[in-house]
N, C-alpha and C positions, 0 to 999 in steps of 0.2 A: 354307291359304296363299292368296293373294289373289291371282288374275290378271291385275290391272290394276296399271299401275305409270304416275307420271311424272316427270319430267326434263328440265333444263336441257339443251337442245343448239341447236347448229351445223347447220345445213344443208349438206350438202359437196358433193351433186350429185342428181339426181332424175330419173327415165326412165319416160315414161310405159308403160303397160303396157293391153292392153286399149283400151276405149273412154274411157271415164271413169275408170280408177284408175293411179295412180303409185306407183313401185317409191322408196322413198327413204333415200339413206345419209346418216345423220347422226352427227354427233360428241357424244353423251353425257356430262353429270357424271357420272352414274352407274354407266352400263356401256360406258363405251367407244364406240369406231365398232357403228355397229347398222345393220343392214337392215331396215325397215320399207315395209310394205303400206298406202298410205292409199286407201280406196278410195271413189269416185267424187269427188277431188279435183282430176280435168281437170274436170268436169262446171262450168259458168256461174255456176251458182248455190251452190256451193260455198263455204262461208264457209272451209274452210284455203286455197282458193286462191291467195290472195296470201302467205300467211304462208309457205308451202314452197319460196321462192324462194332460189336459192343465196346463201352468204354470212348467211343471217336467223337470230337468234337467238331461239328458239322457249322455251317450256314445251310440252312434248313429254305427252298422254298417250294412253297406250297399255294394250292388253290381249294377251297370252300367248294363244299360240295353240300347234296343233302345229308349225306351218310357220312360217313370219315372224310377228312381232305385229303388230299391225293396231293403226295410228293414227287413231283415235277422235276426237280436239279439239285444238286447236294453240291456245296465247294468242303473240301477237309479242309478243315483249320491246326487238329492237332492229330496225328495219326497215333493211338494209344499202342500199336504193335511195335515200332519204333524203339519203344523203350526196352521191351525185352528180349526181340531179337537174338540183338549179338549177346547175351547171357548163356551161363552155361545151364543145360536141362531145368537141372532140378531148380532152379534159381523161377526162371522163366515161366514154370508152371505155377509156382509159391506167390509172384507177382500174378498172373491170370489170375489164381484164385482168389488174391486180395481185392484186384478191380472186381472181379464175381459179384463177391460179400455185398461191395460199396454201393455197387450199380445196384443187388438185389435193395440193399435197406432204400434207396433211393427213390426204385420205383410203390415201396412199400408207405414210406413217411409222406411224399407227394399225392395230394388228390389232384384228381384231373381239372383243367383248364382253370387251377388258382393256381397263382404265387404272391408269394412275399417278397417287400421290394428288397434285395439284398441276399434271396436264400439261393438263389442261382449263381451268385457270385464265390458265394461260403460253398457250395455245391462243388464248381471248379475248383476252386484252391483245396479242399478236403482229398478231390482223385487228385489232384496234382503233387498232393503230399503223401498217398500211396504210390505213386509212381516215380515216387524222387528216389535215388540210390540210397538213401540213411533211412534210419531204423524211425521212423516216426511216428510210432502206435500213442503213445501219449499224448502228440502234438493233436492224431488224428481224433481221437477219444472226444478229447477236450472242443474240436470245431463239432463233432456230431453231435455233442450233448448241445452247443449253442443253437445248430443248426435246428433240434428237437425243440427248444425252446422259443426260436422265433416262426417258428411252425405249430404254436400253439402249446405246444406238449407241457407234461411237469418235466421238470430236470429229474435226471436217472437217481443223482441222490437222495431226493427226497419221495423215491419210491424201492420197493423191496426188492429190486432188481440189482442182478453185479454184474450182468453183460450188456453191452448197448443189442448186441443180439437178440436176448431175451426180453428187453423191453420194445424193441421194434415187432418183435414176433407177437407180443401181448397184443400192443396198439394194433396192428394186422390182422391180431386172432390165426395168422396162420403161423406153422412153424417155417423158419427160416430152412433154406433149400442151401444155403453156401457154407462154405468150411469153416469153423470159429477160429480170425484171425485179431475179432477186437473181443477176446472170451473175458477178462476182468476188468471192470471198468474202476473199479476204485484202486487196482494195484499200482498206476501210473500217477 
């Protein structure tokens, strides 16, 4: 059996660890939210350094280890900075804190090393519709509520919840850490 494996993912958050290595959760095609070792990827000279930034859609690979696998090579596939870049200020921050929110519900609705065939798909196209230039909070509402649904959950309507925030925060049991950018969910 092969110890080396790789994979389409999501960056959802990243914590350095040590001098030089980061701790990193990612959203997998393959296997789900994963915990991953990349080590000496603080380090300057680092070629995944840019690549492990939140929000970034990687080719992930990776080797089996006893403890966390250990992240070995990253190709970017979509660079999530890109988009807000050339944006003026306040625009560019409004955008960070929307990917924020997304990546936080993400790594909150995902348990580790499951998925659903299809919710890593709905996963992409959901940032891809935070990151597009139009206003698309109700387009986004409407994939998170399916995305809850085929992840098992009840639909947000038929529980006493009006924010997909607050109903992630329930499921979680913790409070949500990101700014309320999906705060009414029945207003759309």
């Amino acid at each position: 059996m092969s110890r080396s494996f790789s994979t389409q993912a999501i960056v959802l958050k990243r914590r350095a660890i040590g001098e030089t290595d980061r701790l990193l959760t990612l959203l997998t095609q393959s296997r789900g939210k994963l915990v991953v070792l990349a080590k000496g990827a603080r380090r300057l000279n680092s070629s995944n350094r840019a690549n492990l930034e939140p929000g970034n859609l990687i080719q992930a690979f990776c080797i089996e280890t006893r403890g966390l696998p250990l992240l070995t090579q990253t190709r970017l596939l979509f660079d999530t900075s890109c988009v807000y870049q050339n944006l003026p200020q306040q625009q560019a921050l409004k955008k960070i804190s929307h990917i924020q929110q997304i990546l936080e519900i993400f790594d909150r609705l995902y348990v580790e090393e499951f998925i659903d065939e299809g919710s890593f798909t709905l996963a992409k196209e959901i940032e891809k519709l935070v990151l597009s230039d139009t206003n698309q909070a109700g387009k986004i509402k409407k994939l998170l509520n399916q995305l809850l649904i085929s992840l098992g959950y009840q639909d947000i309507k038929d529980t006493k919840h009006q924010s997909i925030q607050d109903y992630v925060a329930e499921i979680s049991e913790q409070k949500m850490k990101s700014f309320d950018f999906l705060n009414s969910f029945h207003s759309s």
